[in-house]
N, C-alpha and C positions, 0 to 999 in steps of 0.2 A: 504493500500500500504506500508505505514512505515513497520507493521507488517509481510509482508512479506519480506522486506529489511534487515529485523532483523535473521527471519526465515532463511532466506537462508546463512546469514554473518555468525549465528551462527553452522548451518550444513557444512560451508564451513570448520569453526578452528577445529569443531570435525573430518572431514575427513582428515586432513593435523596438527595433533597433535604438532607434533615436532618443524615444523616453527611456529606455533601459539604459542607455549611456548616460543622460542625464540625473537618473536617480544615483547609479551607481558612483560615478564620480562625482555630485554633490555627499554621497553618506563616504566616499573616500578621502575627501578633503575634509569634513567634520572630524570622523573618528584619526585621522593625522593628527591636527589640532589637538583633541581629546588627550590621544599619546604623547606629545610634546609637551603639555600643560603638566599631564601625569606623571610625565619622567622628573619635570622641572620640581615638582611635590615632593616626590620620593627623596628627590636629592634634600630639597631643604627641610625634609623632617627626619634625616636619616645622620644631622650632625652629632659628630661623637659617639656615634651607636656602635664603634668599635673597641671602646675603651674597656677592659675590663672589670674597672671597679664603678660604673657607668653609675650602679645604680646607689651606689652609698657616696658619689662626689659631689660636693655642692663649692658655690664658691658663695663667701660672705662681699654682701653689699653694706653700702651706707644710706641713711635718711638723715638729709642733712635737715637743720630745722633752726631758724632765728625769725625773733619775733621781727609779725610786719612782715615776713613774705612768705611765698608758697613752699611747704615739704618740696626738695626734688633727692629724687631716689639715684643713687648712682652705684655702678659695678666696683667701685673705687675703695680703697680702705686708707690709712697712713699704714707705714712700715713696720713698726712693731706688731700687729694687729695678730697676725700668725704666731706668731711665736706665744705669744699671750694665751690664744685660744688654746692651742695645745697644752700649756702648762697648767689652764684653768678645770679646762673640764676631761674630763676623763675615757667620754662619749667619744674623744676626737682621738684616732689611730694616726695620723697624721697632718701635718701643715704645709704649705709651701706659700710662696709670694711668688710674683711673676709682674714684669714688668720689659712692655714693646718700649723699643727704643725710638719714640715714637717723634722727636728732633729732627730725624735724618730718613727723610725718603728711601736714600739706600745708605750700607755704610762701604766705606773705603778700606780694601781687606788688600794688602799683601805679601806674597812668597814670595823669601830669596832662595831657590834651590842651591845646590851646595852646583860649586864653579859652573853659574849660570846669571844672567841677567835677574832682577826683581820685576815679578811680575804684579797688576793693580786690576783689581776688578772690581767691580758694583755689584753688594747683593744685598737684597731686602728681608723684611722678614725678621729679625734678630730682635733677639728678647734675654732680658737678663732672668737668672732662674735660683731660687736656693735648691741645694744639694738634695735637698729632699723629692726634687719634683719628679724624677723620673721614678720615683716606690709609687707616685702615685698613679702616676699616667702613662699607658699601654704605647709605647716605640718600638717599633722593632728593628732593634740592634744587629747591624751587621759585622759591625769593628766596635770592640770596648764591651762596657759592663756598664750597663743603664742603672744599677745599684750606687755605683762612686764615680759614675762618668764626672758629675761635676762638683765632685768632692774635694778638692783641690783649689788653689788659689789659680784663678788664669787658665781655668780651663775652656772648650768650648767644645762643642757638642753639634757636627753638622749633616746637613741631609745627603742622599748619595749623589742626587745633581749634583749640587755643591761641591761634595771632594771630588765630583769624576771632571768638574768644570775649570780646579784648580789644581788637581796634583793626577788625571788622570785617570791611568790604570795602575798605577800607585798605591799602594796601600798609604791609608790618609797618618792614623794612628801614629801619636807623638812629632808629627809636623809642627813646625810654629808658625804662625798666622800672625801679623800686623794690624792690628784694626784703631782705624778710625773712626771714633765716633762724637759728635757735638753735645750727647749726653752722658759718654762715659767717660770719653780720653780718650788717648792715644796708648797701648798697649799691647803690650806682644799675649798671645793667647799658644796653647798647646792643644792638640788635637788629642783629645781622649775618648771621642766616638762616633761614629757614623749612625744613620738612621735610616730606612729601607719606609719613604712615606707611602701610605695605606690609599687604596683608591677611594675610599669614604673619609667625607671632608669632615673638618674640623674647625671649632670656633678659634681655635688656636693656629694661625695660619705661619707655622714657625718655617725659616731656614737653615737658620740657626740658631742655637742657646749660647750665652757665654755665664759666668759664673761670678754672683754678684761679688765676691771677695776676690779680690784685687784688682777694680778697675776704679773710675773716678766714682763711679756712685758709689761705692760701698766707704769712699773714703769722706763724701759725703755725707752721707749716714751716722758716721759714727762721729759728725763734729755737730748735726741734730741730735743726737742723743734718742731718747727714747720719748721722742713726741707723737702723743695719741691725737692732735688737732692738726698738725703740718701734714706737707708732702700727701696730699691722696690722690694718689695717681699709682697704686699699686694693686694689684689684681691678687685676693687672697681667697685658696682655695684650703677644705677640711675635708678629709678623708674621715668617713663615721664606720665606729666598728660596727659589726652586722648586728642586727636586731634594735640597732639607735632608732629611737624617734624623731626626727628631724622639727619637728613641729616644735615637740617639749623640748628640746635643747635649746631653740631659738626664742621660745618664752623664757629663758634664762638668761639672754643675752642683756637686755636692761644694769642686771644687778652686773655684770661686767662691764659696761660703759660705765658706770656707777666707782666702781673701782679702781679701772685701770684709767678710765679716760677724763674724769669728771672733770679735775682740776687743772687739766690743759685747754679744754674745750672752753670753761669758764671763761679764762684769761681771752681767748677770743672774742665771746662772747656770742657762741651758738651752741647748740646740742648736735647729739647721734643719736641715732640707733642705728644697730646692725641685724643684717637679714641675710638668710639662706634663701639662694635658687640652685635647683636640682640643675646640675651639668650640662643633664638631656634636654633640660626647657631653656637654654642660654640664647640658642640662635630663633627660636618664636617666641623667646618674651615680651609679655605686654608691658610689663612695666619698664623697664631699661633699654631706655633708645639708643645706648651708646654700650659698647664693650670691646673685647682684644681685638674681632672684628666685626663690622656692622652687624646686627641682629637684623633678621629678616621681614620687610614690613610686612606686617599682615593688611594693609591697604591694597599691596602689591599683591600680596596672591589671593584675595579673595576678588582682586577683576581678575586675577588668571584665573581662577575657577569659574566664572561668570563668563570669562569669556567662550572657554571650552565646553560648559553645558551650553550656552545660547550657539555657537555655535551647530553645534549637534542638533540641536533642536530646532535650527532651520533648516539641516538638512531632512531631519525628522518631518519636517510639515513639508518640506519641497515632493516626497515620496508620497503624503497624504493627496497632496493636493491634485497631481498629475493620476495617482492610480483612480482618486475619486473622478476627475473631470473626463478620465478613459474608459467609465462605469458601462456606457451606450455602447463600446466596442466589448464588454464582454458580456454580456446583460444574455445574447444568444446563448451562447456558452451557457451561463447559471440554467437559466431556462431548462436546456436539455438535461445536463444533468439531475435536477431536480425532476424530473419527469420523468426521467432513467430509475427514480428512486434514490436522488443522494439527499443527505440529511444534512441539516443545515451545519451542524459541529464539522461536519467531512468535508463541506463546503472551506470554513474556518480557517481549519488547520491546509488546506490544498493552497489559499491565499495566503498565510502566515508562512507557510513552506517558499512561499515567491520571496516574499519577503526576507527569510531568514537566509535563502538561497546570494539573492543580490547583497547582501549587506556581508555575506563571510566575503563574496567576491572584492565587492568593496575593504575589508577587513584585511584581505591578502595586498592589495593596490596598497591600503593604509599604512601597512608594515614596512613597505617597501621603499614608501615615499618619507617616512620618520627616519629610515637609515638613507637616506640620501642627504635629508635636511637639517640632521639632530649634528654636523657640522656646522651649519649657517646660524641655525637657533644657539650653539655654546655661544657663537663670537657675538651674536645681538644679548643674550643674557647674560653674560659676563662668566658662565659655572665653565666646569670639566664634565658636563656628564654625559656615561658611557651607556649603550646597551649592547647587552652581549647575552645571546641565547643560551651560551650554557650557565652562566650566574643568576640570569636574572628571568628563570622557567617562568616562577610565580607568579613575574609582572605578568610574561605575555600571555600565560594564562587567565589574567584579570582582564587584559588588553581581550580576548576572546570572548571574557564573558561578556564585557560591557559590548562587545560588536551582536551576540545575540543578541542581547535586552533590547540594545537601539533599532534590532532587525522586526522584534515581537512589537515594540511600541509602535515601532511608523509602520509596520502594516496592518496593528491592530486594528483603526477605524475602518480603513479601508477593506479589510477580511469580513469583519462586523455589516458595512452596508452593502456590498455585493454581496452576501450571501444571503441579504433580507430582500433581495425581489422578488416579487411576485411572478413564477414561473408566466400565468395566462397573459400578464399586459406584457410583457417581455418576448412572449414569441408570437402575438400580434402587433408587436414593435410599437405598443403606448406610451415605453418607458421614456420619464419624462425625469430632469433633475429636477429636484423639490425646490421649494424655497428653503428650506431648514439647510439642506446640503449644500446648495449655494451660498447661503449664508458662512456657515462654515467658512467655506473653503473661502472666504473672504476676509474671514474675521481673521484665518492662519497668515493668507497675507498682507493684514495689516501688522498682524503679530511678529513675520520676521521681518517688516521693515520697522519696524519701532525698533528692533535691538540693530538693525543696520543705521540706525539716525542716531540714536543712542549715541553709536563707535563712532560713527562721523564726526557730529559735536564734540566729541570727546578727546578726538584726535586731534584738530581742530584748537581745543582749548589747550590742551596739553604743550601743543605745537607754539602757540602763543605766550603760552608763561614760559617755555626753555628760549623763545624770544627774548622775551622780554629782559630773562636773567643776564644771556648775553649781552645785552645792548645797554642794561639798563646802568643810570651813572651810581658807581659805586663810592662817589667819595675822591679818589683819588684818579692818579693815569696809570694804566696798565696795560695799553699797548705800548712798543716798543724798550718795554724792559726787558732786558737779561737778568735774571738769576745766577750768580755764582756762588756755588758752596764753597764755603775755607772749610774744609774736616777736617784737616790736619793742623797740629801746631804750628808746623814748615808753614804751611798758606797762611797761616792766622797771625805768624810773625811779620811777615815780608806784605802785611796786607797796607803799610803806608805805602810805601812804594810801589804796587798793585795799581792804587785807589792814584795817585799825581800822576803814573803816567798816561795813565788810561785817559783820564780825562782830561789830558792835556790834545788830543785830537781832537779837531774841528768837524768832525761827525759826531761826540759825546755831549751832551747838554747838562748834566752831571751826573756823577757817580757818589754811593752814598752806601751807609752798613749798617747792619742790625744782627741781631739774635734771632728775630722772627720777621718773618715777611706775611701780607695778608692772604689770606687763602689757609694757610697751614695749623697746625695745633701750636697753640700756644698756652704750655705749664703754669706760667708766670705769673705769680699775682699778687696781690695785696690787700686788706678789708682796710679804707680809709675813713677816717670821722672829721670832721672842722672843730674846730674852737671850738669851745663849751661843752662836746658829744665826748663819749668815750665809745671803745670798743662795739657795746652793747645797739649804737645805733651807727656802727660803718656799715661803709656800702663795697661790695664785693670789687676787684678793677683788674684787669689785665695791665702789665706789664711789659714793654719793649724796650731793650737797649740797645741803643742808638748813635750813630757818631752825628757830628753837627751837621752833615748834608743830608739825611737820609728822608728827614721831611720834604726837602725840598726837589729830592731826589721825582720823589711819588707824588707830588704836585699836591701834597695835603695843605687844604687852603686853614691861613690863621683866621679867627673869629673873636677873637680881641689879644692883647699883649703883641707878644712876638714866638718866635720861634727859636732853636737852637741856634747859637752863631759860635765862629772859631772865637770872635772878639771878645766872647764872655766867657773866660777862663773856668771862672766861677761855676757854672752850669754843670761841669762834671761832678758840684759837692751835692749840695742837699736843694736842689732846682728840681723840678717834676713842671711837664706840660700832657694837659689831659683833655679829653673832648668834650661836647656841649654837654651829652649825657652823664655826663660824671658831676659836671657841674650842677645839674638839676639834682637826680637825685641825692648828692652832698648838700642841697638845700639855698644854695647862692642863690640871690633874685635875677642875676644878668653873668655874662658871661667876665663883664668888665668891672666887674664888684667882687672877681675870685681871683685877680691880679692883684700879687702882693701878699694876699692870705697864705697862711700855711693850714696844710691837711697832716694829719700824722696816722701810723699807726704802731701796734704793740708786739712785741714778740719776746718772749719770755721775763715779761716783766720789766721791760725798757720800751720806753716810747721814741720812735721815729720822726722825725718831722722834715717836711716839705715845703718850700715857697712854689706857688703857683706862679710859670712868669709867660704862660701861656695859654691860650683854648683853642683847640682848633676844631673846627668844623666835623659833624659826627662822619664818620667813611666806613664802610663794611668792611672790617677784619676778619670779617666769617660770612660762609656762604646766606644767601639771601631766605636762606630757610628759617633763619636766626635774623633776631631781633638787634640793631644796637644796642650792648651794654656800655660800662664803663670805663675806660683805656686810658693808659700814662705813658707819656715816655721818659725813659732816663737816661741822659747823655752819660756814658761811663768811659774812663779813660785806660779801662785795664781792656787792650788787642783781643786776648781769649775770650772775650764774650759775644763775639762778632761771628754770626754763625753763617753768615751769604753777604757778599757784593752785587749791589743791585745798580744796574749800568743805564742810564738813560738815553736813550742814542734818539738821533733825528731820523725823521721817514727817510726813506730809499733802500737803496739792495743792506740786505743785512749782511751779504756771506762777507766782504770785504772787511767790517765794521768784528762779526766773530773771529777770520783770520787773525787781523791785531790783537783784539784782546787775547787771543790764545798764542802768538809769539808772548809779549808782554808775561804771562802767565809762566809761559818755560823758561823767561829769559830771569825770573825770580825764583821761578819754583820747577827745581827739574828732577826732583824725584815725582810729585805726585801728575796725575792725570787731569787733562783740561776737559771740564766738563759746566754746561752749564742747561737751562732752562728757559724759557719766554712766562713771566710773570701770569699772563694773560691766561695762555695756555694752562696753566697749572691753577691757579681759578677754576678754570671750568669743570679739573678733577671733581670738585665738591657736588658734582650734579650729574655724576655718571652714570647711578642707581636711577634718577629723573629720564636720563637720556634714554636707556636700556629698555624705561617704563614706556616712554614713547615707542621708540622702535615696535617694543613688542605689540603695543595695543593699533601701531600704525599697519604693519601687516597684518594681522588679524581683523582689522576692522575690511581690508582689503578683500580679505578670504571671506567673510560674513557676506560682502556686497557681491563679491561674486557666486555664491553658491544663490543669496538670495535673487539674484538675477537670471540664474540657471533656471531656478523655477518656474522665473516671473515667465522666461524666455521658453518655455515649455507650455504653460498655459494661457501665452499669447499664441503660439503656434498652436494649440489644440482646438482655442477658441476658435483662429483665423479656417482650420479645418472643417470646424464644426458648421462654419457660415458661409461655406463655400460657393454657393446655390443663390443663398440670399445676396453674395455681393456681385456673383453675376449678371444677376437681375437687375440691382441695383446700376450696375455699366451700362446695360441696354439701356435702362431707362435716364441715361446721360450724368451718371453721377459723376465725376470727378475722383481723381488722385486722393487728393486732399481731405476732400469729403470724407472718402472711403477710411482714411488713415486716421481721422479723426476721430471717426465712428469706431473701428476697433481700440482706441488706444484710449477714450476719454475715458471708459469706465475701470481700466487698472491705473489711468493717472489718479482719479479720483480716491481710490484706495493707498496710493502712497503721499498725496496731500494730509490723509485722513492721520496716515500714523506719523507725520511730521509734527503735525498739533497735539497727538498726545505723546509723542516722543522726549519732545520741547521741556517741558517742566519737568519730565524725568530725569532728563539728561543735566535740567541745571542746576537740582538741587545732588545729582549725585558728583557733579564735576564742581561744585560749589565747598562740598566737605572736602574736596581732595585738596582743593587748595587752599583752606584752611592750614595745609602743612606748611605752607610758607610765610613768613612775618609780612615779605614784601609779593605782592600780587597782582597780577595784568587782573583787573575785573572782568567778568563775564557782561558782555553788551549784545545788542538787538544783534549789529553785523553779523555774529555769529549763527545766529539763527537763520538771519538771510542767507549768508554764503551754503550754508547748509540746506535748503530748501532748495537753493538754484541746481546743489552739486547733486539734492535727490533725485530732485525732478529731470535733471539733464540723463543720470544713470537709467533711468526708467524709460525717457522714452528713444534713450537708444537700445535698451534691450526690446521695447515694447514696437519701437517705430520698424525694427527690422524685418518684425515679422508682419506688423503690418502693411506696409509698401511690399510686401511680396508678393502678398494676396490681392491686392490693389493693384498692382500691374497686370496678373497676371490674364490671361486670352479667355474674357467670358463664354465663347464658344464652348470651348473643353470643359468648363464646369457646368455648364447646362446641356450638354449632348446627350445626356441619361435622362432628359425629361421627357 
């Protein structure tokens, strides 16, 4: 019986070629989509799932809290934090700290092979680690002992890229490594282990580890002492022995702030508490929008999941729509059969068999087309991920199920009304389509083009705010800057000489230096109060130091006072210039009323104090996602604090303008490597998750309009068949072109005006919350609605106009010779 289910499903798509290509490859481009959505899932809910002690590692947060502003939760602790926990509670089998070197985009690492040239290379990734981290976390060791790899002063701990990229085929083990870093020092390290990275990712995106004793942070560290309110920029994780309650241990946390922390946090003048999140929930948590690496929006994948069901689900209705409007071609067919004696369930499963039949075909196509494109899809998504039929059986067995289900649901309706004809009107040929079934099959395509107008608009607005962020004025100038890192002390010495000669060229407009440049993380801070306030009412500020051109480098405009100059000696003592928003929230009425005042703040019982002898203008130091806060700078006269040379050159060819500065660069510094950046360029990093968002929802919205037009374009052809007779007639009796095109096309234009209007407010209160993620925002305006309406209505009637100018042309003779 199956067999002949199949038999007849399969002579049915060879008779009817056209629609069978068109169901099949719309439900083959859905379920793609589907798959690539699905794969994209698996990877982001699959972080860390290889770790062995998965299920008892947590890492401790902080909730920071002072009166007068909002809790914010952070992945962060200070330093001591670890070592504390372990010694307090007994719950905790282990501690570690960890801490990205997070300064240096990459660091400067090099080998002198024994009678061989010094070689220098860039690698990312690198994180400082206590000795303890590898008892807790699953590496697999190919060179060393993951027990005492970084047990040792100067040790470091690298991945097999890495040793095969620097020593070979080499065995790595007890090599010494040179690293430069603007957070650590300058340092020689020893190779004590390699690591064999796992194809399941990790919130921990390491290259390498170095070992917090004996580099500059740890000598740092120990001239902080043991402060529980400084430095939280360290990433602390506890291992709980088995059977621990994670809940009741963290209700104990309290009476530990209490203890260890109280009387540091005081002198600040804010509180703590600390919090456990499980390891496994690091990269989908809701609460921590920041960790070692981004945490995964859930904004982002709940439109990838929106995308890929709506997807599916126009191709779902595109099969509803064409098998129902193709009912009169099989209506003969039902007839006999039920006259034959077949019963309506045998009827059912014979159509659901068609169904199940085209949708595995589609499902094979599907398969086929996710390993052609699950290349293109990594490089728009930013992942690695892989499929591979012998690993990953279980997906494509899910993959098979969801291709039945999809096969059972979009033939359902149509199984269900073909099998309810009435044998007698059916082979007297009365059968007529209903109103209710016309209906239908209208309301399905108003339905996929509301999520086709949806993606439009969406695309559309998305497209306009990554506009807008490029274009929009940031404060300062960031075109034609270079970036130059000094990582090394060699560059950090020789950086006077660097900075006169460079800018002695009549292409340079000036050159200028800092610790942090805008765009990047910046550690640095300070909680400041004015006269009269203490502690208890400062206001949080970022930090820059700066030499005396660097403002004017970046064209940061003054807003009362002045700016750094060489002529004020002075400026490198106790001078600070900070921007508008610092000045408000510190409470000044004008900006020219905080010239001359001093701000202080406190650190271990000694207060600080600053003359104001500047305001400059607020400018975004941080991506547009973020709000202006606070910001200072401080002219410092000690060279090591100068973490990049920022070069301002005039418009024209850059390569000439880079040549120089990189002669200049060797003719100072001829051990290390000339490397630099475009300011601008490196800005835009901060919007690459935005950019990826777009890409993805820009193809996809692509693939929506075309499957829904696949439909459209199928049951404009059906209609156009159906009236073949009537538009012959129509000819004879002198109708026009036009006429005729018009008539087939108004009433599917009508149905995609209809889902434009209730598309609209869908789309603007859902593309509305999205951009609530950004502080600064392109508003959503009418334009986009219209540009939207024009670009539906143009897709419609050139799906719809083609088929109708076919039939409209075509030789009325031939359609009426059968009369």
């Amino acid at each position: 019986m199956i067999k002949s289910y199949f038999k007849v499903a399969w002579r049915s798509m060879m008779k009817n070629k056209f629609f069978s290509i068109v169901n099949i490859f719309g439900l083959a481009v859905g379920l793609t989509c589907c798959m690539l959505i699905a794969l994209y899932l698996h990877y982001e809910t699959s972080y860390d799932s290889y770790q062995k002690n998965i299920d008892n590692l947590y890492q401790v947060g902080t909730t920071n809290i002072k009166k007068g502003e909002k809790e914010d939760k952070a992945p962060y602790t200070s330093p001591p934090v670890a070592a504390a926990l372990k010694q307090e509670f007994p719950e905790i089998a282990e501690s570690t700290k960890l801490l990205n070197l997070f300064t240096d985009d990459v660091n400067l690492i090099q080998y002198a092979p024994t009678n061989s040239d010094k070689k220098s290379f860039l690698e990312g990734h690198g994180f400082l680690a206590d000795s303890s981290f590898f008892k807790m976390f699953t590496y697999n060791f190919i060179e060393g002992n993951a027990n005492i790899a970084l047990a040792n002063p100067n040790s470091i701990v690298v991945s097999e890229t890495m040793a095969k990229k620097i020593f070979g085929d080499q065995p790595a083990i007890n090599k010494v490594l040179h690293i430069s870093s603007n957070m650590n020092g300058d340092n020689n390290y020893t190779v004590t282990g390699v690591f064999r990275p796992v194809n399941s990712p990790s919130h921990i995106d390491a290259n390498f580890f170095l070992s917090f004793s004996g580099g500059g942070m740890d000598k740092y560290l120990q001239q902080q002492g043991n402060d529980f309110a400084r430095n939280n920029m360290f990433y602390t994780y506890v291992l709980l022995k088995r059977g621990t309650n994670a809940a009741r241990l963290e209700s104990k946390f309290p009476y530990f702030v209490k203890k260890y922390e109280a009387n540091d946090l005081k002198r600040m003048g804010r509180e703590k508490l600390q919090f456990l999140t499980p390891v496994k929930d690091i990269h989908l948590s809701k609460e921590l929008t920041a960790n070692v690496t981004a945490p995964a929006s859930r904004t982002y994948l709940f439109v990838l999941v929106s995308i890929a069901i709506f997807t599916l689900l126009i191709a779902c209705i595109n099969f509803m729509n064409l098998s129902t409007a193709r009912s009169s071609k099989r209506s003969s067919e039902v007839g006999v059969r039920k006259v034959l004696g077949a019963e309506k369930s045998s009827l059912i499963r014979q159509f659901l068999g068609e169904s199940v039949l085209m949708t595995f075909i589609a499902f094979l196509i599907a398969v086929i087309f996710t390993i052609l494109l699950l290349p293109v899809f990594n490089q728009v998504s930013g992942k690695q991920i892989i499929l591979s039929f012998s690993a990953d059986k279980s997906l494509l067995l899910y993959f098979l199920l969801m291709a039945l289900i999809t096969g059972l649901i979009a033939g359902s309706y149509p199984a269900f009304y073909l099998s309810s004809f009435n044998p007698v009107k059916v082979l007297k040929g009365k059968l007529t389509n209903s109103l209710a079934v016309v209906s239908i099959r209208k309301g399905l395509v108003i339905f996929q083009f509301i999520i086709s107008v949806v993606l439009i608009i969406a695309s559309v607005v998305i497209a306009r705010q990554m506009n807008y962020m490029r274009t929009a004025d940031l404060g300062f100038a960031k075109d034609q800057q270079i970036v130059i890192p000094l990582r090394t002390n060699d560059s950090k010495a020789v950086y006077s000489a660097l900075k006169n000669e460079t800018k002695s060229s009549t292409k340079i407009i000036s050159v200028g230096a800092s610790a942090y440049y805008p765009g990047i993380s910046n550690p640095s801070d300070a909680s400041f109060y004015r006269d009269g306030q203490s502690m208890n009412d400062a206001k949080h500020t970022r930090i820059n130091y700066v030499d005396e051109d660097f403002l004017r480098t970046l064209d940061i405009k003054a807003a009362s006072g002045r700016l750094f100059s060489a002529q004020f000696k002075s400026d490198t003592g106790n001078r600070i210039i900070v921007n508008e928003t610092a000045i408000k929230e510190l409470g000044f009425a004008t900006p020219q009323k905080a010239i001359g005042q001093n701000i202080h703040y406190d650190l271990r019982g000694k207060q600080y104090s600053f003359q104001v002898v500047g305001v400059v203008k607020d400018f975004h130091y941080e991506d547009l996602h973020s709000p202006v806060t606070p910001y200072g700078f401080q002219l410092v006269s000690d060279k090591t604090q100068y973490n990049y040379l920022i070069v301002h050159t005039k418009a024209g060819n850059m390569a000439p303008v880079l040549k120089m500065i990189e002669n200049v660069w060797h003719k100072y510094d001829k051990n290390d490597p000339f490397e630099y950046n475009f300011l601008d360029e490196q800005f835009q990093k901060n919007y690459e998750a935005d950019n990826r968002l777009a890409a993805i929802v820009g193809y996809f919205t692509v693939i929506a309009i075309v499957i829904s037009c696949l439909g459209l374009f199928g049951l404009a052809a059906f209609s156009a068949e159906q009236r073949t007779k009537e538009i012959g007639v129509r000819k004879v009796l002198g109708a026009s072109v036009s006429t005729i095109v018009s008539l087939l096309s108004v009433d599917f234009l009508k149905l995609i005006i209809m889902s434009i209007i209730i598309a609209s407010p869908i789309a603007w209160w859902a593309m509305n919350k999205w951009l609530q993620g950004f502080a600064y925002r392109k508003p959503i305006d009418w334009t986009i609605f219209a540009y939207t309406t024009i670009i539906a209505i143009i897709i419609g009637i050139l799906t719809i106009g083609s088929q109708a100018l076919k039939a409209a042309v075509a030789n009325p003779v031939k359609s009426l010779r059968s009369e």
